[in-house]
Structure formats: C-alpha cells, structure tokens
LUMMARTI-601678 format. One record per residue (C-alpha): x, y, z; residue in three letters. Coordinates in steps of 0.001 Angstrom, whole numbers. Each point is the difference from the previous one (the first is absolute). Layout:
<atoms>
+---------+---------+---------+------+
:       X :       Y :       Z : type :
+---------+---------+---------+------+
:       X :       Y :       Z :  ala :
...
+---------+---------+---------+------+
</atoms>
This chain:
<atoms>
+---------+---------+---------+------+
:       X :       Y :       Z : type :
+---------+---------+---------+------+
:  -20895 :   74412 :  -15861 :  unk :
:     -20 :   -2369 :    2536 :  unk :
:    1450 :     286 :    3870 :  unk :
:    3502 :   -2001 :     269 :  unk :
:    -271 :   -3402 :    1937 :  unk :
:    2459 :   -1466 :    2107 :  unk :
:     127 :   -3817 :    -548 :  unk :
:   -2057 :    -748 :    2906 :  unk :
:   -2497 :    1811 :   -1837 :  unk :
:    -290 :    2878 :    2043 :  unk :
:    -775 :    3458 :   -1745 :  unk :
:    3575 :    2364 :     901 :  unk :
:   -2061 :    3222 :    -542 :  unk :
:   -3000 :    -524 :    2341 :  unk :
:     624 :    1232 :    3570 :  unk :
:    1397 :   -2249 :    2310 :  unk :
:   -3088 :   -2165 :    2027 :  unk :
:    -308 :    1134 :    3583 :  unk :
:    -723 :   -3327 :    1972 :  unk :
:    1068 :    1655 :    3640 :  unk :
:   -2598 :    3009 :    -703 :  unk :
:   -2743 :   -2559 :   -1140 :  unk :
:     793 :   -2258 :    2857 :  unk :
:    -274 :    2616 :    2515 :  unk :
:   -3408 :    1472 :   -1447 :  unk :
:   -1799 :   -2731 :     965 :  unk :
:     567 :     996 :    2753 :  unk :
:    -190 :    4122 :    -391 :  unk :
:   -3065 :     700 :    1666 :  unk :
:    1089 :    -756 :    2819 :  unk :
:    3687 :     600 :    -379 :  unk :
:    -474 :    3092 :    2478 :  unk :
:   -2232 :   -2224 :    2732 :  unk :
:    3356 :   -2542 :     177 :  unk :
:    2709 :    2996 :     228 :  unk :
:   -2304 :    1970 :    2606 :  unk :
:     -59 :   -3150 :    1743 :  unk :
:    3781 :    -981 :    -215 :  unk :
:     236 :    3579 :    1176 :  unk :
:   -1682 :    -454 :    3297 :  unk :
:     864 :   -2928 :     805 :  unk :
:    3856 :     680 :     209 :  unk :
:    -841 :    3171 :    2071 :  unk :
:   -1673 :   -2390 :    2173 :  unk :
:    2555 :   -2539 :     426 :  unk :
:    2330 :    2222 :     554 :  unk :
:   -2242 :    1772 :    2557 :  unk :
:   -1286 :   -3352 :    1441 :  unk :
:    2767 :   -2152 :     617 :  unk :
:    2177 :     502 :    1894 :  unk :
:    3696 :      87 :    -963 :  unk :
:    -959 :    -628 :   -3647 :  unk :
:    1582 :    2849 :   -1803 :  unk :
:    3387 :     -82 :    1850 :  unk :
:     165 :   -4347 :   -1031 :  unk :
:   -1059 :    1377 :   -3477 :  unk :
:    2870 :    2632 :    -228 :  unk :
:    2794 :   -2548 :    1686 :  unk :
:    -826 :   -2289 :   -3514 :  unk :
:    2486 :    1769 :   -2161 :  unk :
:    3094 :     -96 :   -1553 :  unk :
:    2630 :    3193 :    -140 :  unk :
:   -3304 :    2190 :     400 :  unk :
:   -1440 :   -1718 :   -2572 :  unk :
:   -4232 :   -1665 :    1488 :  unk :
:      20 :   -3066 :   -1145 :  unk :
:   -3950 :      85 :     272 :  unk :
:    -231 :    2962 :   -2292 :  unk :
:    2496 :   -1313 :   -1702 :  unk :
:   -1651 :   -2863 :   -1053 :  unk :
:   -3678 :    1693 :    -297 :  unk :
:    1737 :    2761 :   -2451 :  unk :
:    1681 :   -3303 :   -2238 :  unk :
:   -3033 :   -1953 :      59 :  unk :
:   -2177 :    3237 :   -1372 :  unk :
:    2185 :     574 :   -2617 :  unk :
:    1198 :   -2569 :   -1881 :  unk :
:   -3085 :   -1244 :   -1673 :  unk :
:    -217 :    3729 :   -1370 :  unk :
:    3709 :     160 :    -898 :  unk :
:    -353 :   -3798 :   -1943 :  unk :
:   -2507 :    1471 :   -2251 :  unk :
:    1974 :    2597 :   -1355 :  unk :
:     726 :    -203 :   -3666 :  unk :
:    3617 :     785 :     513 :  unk :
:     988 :    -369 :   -4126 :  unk :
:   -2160 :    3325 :    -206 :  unk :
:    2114 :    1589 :    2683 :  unk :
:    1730 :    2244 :   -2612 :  unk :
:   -3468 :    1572 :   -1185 :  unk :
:      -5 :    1122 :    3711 :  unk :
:    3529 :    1261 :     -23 :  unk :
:     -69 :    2104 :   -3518 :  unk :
:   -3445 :    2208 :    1667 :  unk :
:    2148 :    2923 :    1840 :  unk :
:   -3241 :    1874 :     174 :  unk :
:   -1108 :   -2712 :    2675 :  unk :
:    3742 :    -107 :    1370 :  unk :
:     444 :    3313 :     434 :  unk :
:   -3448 :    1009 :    1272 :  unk :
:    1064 :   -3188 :    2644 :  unk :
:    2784 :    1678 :     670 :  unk :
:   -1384 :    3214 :    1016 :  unk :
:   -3199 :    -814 :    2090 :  unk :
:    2023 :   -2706 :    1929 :  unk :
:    3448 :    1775 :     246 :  unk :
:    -660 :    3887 :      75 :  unk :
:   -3942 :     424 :     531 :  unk :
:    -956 :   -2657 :    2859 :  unk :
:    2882 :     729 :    2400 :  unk :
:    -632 :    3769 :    -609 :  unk :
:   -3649 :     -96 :     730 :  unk :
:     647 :   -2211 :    3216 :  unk :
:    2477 :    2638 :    1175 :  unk :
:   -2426 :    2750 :    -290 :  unk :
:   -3083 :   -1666 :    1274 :  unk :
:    1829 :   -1461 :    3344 :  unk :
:     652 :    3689 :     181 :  unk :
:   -3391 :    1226 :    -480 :  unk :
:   -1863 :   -2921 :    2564 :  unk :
:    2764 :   -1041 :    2170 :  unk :
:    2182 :    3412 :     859 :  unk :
:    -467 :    -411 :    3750 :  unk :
:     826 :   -3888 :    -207 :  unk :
:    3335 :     237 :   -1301 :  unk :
:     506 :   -4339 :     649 :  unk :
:   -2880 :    -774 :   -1998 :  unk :
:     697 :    2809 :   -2164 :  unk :
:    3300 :   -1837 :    -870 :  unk :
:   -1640 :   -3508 :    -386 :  unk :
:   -2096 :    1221 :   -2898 :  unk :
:    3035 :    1649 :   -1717 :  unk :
:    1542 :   -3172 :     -47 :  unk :
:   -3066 :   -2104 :    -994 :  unk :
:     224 :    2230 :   -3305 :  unk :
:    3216 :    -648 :    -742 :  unk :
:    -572 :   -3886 :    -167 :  unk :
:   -1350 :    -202 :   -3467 :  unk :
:   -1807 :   -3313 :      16 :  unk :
:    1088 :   -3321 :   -1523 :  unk :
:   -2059 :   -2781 :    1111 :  unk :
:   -3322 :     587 :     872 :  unk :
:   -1288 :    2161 :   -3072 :  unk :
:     496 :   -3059 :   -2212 :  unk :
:   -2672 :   -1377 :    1279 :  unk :
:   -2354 :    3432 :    -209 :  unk :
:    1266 :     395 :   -3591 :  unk :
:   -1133 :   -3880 :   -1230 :  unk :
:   -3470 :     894 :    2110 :  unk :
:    -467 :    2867 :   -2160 :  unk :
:     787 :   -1418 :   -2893 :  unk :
:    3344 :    2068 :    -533 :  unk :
:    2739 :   -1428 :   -2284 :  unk :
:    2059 :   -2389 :    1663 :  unk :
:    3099 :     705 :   -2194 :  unk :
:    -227 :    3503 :     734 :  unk :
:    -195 :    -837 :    3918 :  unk :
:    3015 :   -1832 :    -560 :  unk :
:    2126 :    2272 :   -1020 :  unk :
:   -1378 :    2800 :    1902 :  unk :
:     557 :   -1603 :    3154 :  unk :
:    3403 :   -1520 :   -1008 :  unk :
:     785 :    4010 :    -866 :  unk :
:    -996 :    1298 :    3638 :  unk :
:    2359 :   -2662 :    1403 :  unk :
:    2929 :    1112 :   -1752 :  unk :
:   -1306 :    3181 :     921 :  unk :
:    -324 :    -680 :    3790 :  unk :
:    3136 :   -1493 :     183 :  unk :
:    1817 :    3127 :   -1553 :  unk :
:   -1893 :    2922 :    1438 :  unk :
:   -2194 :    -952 :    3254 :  unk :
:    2664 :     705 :    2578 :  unk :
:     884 :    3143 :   -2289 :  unk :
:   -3353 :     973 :      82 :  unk :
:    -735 :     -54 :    3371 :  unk :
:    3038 :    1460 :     940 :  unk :
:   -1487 :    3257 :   -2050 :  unk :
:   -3660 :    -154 :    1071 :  unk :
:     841 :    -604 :    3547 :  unk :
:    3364 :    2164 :     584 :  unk :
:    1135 :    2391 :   -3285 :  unk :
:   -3661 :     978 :    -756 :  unk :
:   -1506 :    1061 :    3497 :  unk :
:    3380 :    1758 :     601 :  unk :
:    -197 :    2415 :   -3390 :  unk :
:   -3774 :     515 :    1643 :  unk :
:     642 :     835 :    2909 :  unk :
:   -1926 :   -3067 :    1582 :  unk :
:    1183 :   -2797 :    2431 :  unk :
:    2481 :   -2394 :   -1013 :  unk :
:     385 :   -3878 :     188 :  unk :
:    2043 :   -2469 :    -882 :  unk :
:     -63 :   -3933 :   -1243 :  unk :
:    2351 :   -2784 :     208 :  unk :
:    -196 :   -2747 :   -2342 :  unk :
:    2258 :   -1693 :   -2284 :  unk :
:      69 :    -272 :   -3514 :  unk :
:     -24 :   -4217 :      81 :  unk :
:   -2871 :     443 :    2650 :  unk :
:   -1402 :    1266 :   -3409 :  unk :
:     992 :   -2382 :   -2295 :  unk :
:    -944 :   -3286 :    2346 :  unk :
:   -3634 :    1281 :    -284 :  unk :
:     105 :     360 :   -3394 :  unk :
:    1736 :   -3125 :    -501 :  unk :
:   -2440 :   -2199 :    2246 :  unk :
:   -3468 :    1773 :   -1086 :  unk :
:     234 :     124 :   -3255 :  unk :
:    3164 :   -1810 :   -1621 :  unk :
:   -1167 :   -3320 :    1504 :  unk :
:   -3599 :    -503 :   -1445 :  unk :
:    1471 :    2151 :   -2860 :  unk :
:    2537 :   -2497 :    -506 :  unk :
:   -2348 :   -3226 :     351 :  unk :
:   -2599 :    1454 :   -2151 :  unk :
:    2464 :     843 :   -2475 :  unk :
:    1098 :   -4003 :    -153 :  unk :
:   -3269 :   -1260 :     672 :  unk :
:   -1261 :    1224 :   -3571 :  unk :
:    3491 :    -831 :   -1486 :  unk :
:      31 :   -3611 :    1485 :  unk :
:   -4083 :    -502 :    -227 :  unk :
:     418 :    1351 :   -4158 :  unk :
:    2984 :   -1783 :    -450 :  unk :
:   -1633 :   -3223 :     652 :  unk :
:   -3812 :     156 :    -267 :  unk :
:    -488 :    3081 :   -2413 :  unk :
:   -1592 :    3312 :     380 :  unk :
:   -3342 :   -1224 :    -489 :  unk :
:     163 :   -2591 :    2464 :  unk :
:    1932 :    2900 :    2735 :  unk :
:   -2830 :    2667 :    -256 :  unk :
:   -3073 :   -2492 :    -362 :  unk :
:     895 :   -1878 :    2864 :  unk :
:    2973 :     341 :    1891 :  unk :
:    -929 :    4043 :    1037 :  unk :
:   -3522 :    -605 :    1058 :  unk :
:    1182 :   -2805 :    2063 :  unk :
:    2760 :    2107 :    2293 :  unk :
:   -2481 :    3085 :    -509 :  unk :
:   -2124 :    -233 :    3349 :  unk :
:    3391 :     208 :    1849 :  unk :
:     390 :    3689 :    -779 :  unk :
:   -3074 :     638 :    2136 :  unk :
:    1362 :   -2395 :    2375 :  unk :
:    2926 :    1836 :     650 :  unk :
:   -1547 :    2973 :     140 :  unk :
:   -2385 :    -542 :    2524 :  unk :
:    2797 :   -2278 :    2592 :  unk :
:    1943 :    3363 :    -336 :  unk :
:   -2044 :    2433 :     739 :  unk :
:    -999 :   -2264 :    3608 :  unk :
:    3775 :    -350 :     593 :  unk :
:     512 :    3485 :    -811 :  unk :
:   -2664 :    1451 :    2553 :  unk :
:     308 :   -2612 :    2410 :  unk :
:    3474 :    1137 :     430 :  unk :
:   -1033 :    3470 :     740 :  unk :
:   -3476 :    -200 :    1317 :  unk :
:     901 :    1074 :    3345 :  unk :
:    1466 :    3252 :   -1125 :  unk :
:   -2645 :     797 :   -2144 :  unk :
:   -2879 :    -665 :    2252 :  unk :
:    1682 :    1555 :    2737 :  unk :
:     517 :    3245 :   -1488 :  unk :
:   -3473 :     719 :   -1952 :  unk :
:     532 :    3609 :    -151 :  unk :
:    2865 :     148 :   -1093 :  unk :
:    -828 :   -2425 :   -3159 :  unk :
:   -2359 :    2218 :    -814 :  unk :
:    2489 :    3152 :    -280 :  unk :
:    2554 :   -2073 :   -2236 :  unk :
:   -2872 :   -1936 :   -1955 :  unk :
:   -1375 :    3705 :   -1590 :  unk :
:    3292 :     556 :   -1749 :  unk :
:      49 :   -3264 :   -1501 :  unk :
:   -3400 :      -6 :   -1114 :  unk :
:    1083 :    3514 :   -1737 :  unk :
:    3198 :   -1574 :   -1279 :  unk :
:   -1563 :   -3283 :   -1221 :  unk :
:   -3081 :    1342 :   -1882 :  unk :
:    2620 :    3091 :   -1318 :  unk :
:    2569 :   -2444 :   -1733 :  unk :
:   -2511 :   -2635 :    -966 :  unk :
:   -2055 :    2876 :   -1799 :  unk :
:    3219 :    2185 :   -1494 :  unk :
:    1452 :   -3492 :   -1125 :  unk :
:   -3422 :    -748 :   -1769 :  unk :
:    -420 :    3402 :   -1329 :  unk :
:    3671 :    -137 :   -1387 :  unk :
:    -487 :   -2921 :   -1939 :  unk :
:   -3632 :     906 :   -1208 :  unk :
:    1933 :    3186 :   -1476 :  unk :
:    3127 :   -1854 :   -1148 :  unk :
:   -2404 :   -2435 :   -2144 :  unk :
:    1503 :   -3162 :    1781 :  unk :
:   -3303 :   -1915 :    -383 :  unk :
:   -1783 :   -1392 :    3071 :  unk :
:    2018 :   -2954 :     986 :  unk :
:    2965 :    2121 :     247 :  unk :
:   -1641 :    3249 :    1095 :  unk :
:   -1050 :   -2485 :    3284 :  unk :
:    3318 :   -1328 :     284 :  unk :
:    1659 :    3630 :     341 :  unk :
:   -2786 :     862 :    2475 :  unk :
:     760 :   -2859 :    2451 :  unk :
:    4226 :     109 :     107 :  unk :
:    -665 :    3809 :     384 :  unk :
:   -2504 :    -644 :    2965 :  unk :
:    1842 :   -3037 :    1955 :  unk :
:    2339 :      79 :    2440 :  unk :
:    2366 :   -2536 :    1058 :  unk :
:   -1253 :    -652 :    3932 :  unk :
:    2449 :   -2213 :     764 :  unk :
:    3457 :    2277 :    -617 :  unk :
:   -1903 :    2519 :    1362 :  unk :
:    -919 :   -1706 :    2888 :  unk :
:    3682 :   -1214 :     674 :  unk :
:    1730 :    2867 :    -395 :  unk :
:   -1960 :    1968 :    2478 :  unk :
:     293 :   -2550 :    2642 :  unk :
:    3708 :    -286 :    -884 :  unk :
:     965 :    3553 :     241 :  unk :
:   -2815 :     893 :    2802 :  unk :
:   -1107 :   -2845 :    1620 :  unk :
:   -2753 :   -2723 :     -11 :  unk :
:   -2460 :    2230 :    2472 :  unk :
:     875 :    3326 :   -1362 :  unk :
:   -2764 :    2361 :   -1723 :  unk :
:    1931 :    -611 :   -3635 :  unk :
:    -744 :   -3276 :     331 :  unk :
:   -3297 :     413 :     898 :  unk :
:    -737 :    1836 :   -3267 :  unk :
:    1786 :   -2656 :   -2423 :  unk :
:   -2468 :   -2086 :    1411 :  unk :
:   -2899 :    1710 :    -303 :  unk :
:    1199 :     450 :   -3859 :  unk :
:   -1460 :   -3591 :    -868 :  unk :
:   -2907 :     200 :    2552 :  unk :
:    -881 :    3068 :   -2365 :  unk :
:    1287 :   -1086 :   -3488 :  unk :
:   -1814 :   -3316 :    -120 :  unk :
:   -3010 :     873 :      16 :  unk :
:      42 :    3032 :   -1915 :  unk :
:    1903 :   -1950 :   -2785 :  unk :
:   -2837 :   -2473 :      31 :  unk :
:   -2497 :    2813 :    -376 :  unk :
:    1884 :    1331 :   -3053 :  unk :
:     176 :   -2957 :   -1531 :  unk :
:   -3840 :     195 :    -769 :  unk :
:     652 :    3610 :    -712 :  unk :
:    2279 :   -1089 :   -2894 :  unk :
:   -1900 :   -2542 :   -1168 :  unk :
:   -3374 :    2201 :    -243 :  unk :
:    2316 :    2487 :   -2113 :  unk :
:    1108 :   -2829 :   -2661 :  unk :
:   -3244 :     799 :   -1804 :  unk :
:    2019 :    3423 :    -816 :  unk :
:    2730 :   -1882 :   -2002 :  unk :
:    -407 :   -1748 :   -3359 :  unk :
:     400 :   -3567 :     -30 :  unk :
:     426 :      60 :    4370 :  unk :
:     -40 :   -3496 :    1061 :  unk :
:   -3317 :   -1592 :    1650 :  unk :
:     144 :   -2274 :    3441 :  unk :
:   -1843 :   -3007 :    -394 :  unk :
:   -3050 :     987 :    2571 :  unk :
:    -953 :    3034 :   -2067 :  unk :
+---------+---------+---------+------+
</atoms>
C-alpha cells in the first residue's frame, strides 16, 4: 500500500526534511573552529576595549539585552519555521518522553546542581549559589539549535521546550526558594535566599521563545497557505537556514563580550565553577540519552531529551543573580561562566550524539557523512 500524499505531492509519512541541519553541515567541520572563535573574540572585546561591556549592558529594555535579544531571535527562528507543527499531537500523546522531560529537567538537574555546588564549591558559598541557580533555569532557547545539529526531532524540541517554560514560570522561584533556603536548613548547611518575580519569569519566556515560536509558527502557515508545502520545505527553509548559525555565533560574541572582563580577570576562579558544570553537563546530557535509549524513543527523540535535559537558560540565570546580588557579585560571576562552559561542551556532544545514531534503527544521516 502506498504512503498518503498531500496535494503538493509530498509523501505525509516520510520524516519531515531537515534543511537548517543540511545547511549548517556544510559547514560542520568546522562548526567548532567558528564557535571557538566567536568565543574568544567576545572575551577579547570585552577585555580590550574599553567601556565596551558597560555600553553593551546600557542597550536594554526592562532588563531585557537587546543584543542577546536579538542574537537568541535570529538563532531560532529558522529552526522553529521548520517545525511540522500538524504533527505536534504525535509529540503530545508520547508521556514516556514527557514524563522522562519532566523528571531530568524538573527533579534530577536542579538536584544534582545542588549537590555538586556542595561537593566543589562548599568554601565559596557566592559561587556556590550561582550554580544552584544556573540549574534551576531549564533552558529554552539555545538547545534548539543543538537538537536540529544533532539531528533530534524538531517537534519533540518544541514541545519540550514549550513544557520547561510553563514549567519555569510555575516552579523556578519555588524551586530556588527550596534549594537555596528550606533544603540547606533541614541539612544543617548555610542558607540563602533569591529575589525574583514570577513575570521576571514569564518576560523571558515570552521574549526567547514565544517570539520566534510565534513567527515560525505563521511563517509555515502563511508560506503553505500560499505557495504549498513543497514549495515551503524545498526552498523557503534552506533559504532562512544559514541564519540559525548566524545568530548563534553574533550571540555568543555579545554574550562574552559583555562579560569578558570578569572572566579574564578572575581565571581561577573559572576554573573552580567550570568543574561542576563540566560534571553537570556531561551527567544530564548522558542520563537524558541513556533514558531515552531505555525508554525506546528512537534516536531523534532520544537526542532531543538529552539536550533540554542538559541546557540551561543563561540568560534568566544571569538576570536573576545580578538582580538579587548584584552585577559584580560572585553569583553572577558563575551564571556567566555557565555559557562560557556549556557552549562548548554542547558542541562537543553534538558529535557525541551523532557518532551514537549508528546505534538506532533508521537514525537520520547529515549530508557530509
């Protein structure tokens, strides 16, 4: 029997093209070269000239960068167009990916950042603090991107990420009101508190991802409406696809241009809050992965519950320790080593997860292999 058709002729049961992910691996080899590179040279601006990351941080709007703003906007919405979202509710009815979601973001990854700022920061309780609250800001922006690099499902990353909003919204200040105050205190450890607001929340939910969300939502409504399906993923997608790396690269200058000073300035100390990360990063990637393996979730989505399990949403974190502690305190200093850490490691797994697909039946193949 033959696969249904659509009456652009397009086959309904084979897997949605990935234009974005073959755009960008023309470009994979040296993907890491061009990060590393963004990487440096935003600690060196920053470092370098002179008043640069104070003009940066002055462009904003209610505490909102408009630089990373627009970097995190740009990266996204070419990813977010190509979603399929008619096959949304294939997503929605798996609650073995939901639920293991659920878990590693919402129970597991705040509860192993807890215990190892514990174990490698005890005698820095500011930094200590910092990487409490970097776990608790489950991410929602950047791991769309390292999901379509992968080759994860975008309709699962969809609705994963949409999941950990609602989720962040609800819980985060709840959350670190426990892991920083109720917890330490049944423990017997030192206390601490946070102070941010629950629409603090829900404007960096709303600007990150219901934005591009929203746009690449009508941009496949609109662009099917009036050219077709065929016409949308043959040639509209591969056309706005280069702009995810784009995006990805201006933010991650802005991003460490705005903090280059304090990172460069305090080398030691980066080192003592990167080894936690690294722990944390390569410990939620790798549970994430091994959950789905188990579950039977296939690779695409198996890769898309490693990567919302691993991220961590920089910016919130980022603004709610400068809010509550202060734009030169150590908290601060550790949201911002967060990204300095995660980047690169997320890049790294990316390969990881893509030298696994072999593993799966039917795992998807990038065009340079």
């Amino acid at each position: 029997m033959s696969n249904p058709r659509s009456s652009d002729g397009i086959d309904l049961a084979a897997p949605a093209p990935d234009p974005v992910a073959a755009t960008l691996s023309t470009l994979n080899r040296l993907l890491p070269v061009w990060i590393a590179l963004a990487m440096v040279a935003g600690l060196l601006l920053g470092r370098l000239v002179p008043g640069l990351g104070d003009a940066l941080s002055r462009v904003e709007v209610d505490g909102v960068s408009l630089p990373i703003a627009l970097g995190l906007l740009v990266m996204m919405y070419p990813v977010l167009a190509k979603v399929r979202y008619d096959r949304l509710d294939s997503v929605t009815g798996d609650k073995r990916l939901l639920v293991g979601s659920l878990v590693l973001n919402w129970i597991v990854g705040p509860a192993l950042m807890f215990v190892l700022a514990w174990v490698f920061l005890a005698d820095l309780p500011a930094y200590r603090t910092g990487l409490i609250i970097v776990g608790l800001a489950r991410c929602i922006a950047m791991v769309i991107i390292w999901n379509d690099m992968a080759c994860g499902d975008p309709e699962a990353a969809a609705v994963l990420v949409a999941l950990n909003s609602i989720f962040q919204v609800v819980a985060f200040a709840a959350l670190g009101w426990f892991y920083l105050s109720v917890l330490p205190g049944w423990l017997g450890l030192e206390q601490a508190g946070m102070d941010v607001s629950t629409w603090d929340i829900a404007r960096s939910v709303l600007i990150f991802l219901g934005v591009p969300l929203v746009a690449g939502y009508l941009s496949r409504r609109i662009g099917e409406r009036r050219r077709g399906r065929a016409w949308y993923e043959a040639t509209f997608l591969p056309r706005i696809g280069p702009w995810a790396l784009y995006g990805l690269l201006f933010t991650i200058v802005i991003l460490f241009a705005l903090q280059g000073e304090a990172i460069t300035s305090r080398p030691l100390d980066v080192a003592r809050i990167a080894l936690p990360l690294l722990v944390y990063f390569a410990a939620m990637w790798g549970g994430g992965f091994a959950v789905g393996a188990s579950l039977g979730l296939g690779y695409a989505r198996t890769t898309t519950l490693a990567f919302t399990a691993a991220g961590n949403n920089f910016e919130l974190a980022i603004a709610v320790a400068i809010a509550t502690f202060g734009v030169t305190s150590g908290q601060a200093l550790a949201g911002v080593v967060g990204p300095l850490i995660e980047v690169p490691v997320l890049v790294a797994l990316v390969y990881v997860s893509l030298a696994l697909r072999q593993r799966f039946t039917g795992a998807p193949k990038r065009a340079d292999t």
